[in-house]
N, C-alpha and C positions, 0 to 999 in steps of 0.2 A: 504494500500500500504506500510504503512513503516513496518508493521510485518510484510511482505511476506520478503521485503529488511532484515530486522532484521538477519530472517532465513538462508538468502541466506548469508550475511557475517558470519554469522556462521557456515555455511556448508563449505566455502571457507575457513575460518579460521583452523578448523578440516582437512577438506582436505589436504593443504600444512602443518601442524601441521605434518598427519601422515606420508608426504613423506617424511618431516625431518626427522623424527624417524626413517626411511625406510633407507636412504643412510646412517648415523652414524654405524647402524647396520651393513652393507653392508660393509662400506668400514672402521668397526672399524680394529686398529690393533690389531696383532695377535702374541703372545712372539711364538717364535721357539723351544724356549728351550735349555739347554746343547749342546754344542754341544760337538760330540762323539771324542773321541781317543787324542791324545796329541796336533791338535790343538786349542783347548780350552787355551785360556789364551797367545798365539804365537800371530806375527803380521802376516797379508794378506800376500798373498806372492806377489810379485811385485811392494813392496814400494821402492821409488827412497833413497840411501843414506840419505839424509837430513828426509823424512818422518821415515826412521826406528830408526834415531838418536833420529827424537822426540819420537818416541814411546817408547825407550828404556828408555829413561829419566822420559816418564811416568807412566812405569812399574815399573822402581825404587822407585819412589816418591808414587806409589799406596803401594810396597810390603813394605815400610819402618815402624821401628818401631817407634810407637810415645810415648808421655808419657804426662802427667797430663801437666807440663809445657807447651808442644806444643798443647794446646787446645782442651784437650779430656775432655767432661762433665761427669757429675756423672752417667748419663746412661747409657756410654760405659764400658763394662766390656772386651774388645778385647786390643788388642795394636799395630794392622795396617788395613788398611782398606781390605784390600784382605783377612782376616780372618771372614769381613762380608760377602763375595760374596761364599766363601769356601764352599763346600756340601760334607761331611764336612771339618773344617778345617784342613787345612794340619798337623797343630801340637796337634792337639788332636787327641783321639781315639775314634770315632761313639758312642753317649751316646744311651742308650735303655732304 
């Protein structure tokens, strides 16, 4: 009797094991990508005053240039952060 139980918590274990695997799958997220033409990098359009005030502020503060003093490590070889999301950077030329 207890090997048959054994089995069966194992067959139940595996079971809900595969449906976990099932929905993660299902409802993993999904990047969209680029998006196309001059909205890329704009705000939503229908932000109140106060929301686009913030967004403006953190547009600035992303496209700003930093330097060793403002806590850039030895890894970073860029000098704003929007030059990391850049495809490519706006101030360079497409390397091949």
């Amino acid at each position: 009797m207890k090997s048959r139980n054994s089995r069966v918590s194992v067959a139940v274990v595996a079971t809900i094991l595969g449906w976990m695997a099932m929905v993660a799958v299902v409802n993993a997220a999904t990047d969209p990508g680029v998006r196309p033409g001059t909205a890329a990098g704009n705000s939503i359009p229908g932000l109140s005053a106060d929301q686009a005030m913030l967004f403006q502020i953190g547009q600035d503060a992303f496209n700003e240039l930093e330097g060793v003093g403002d806590g850039l490590g030895p890894a970073t070889t860029s000098t704003a952060a929007a030059a990391a999301t850049a495809s490519p950077p706006p101030e360079e030329p497409r390397r091949r």
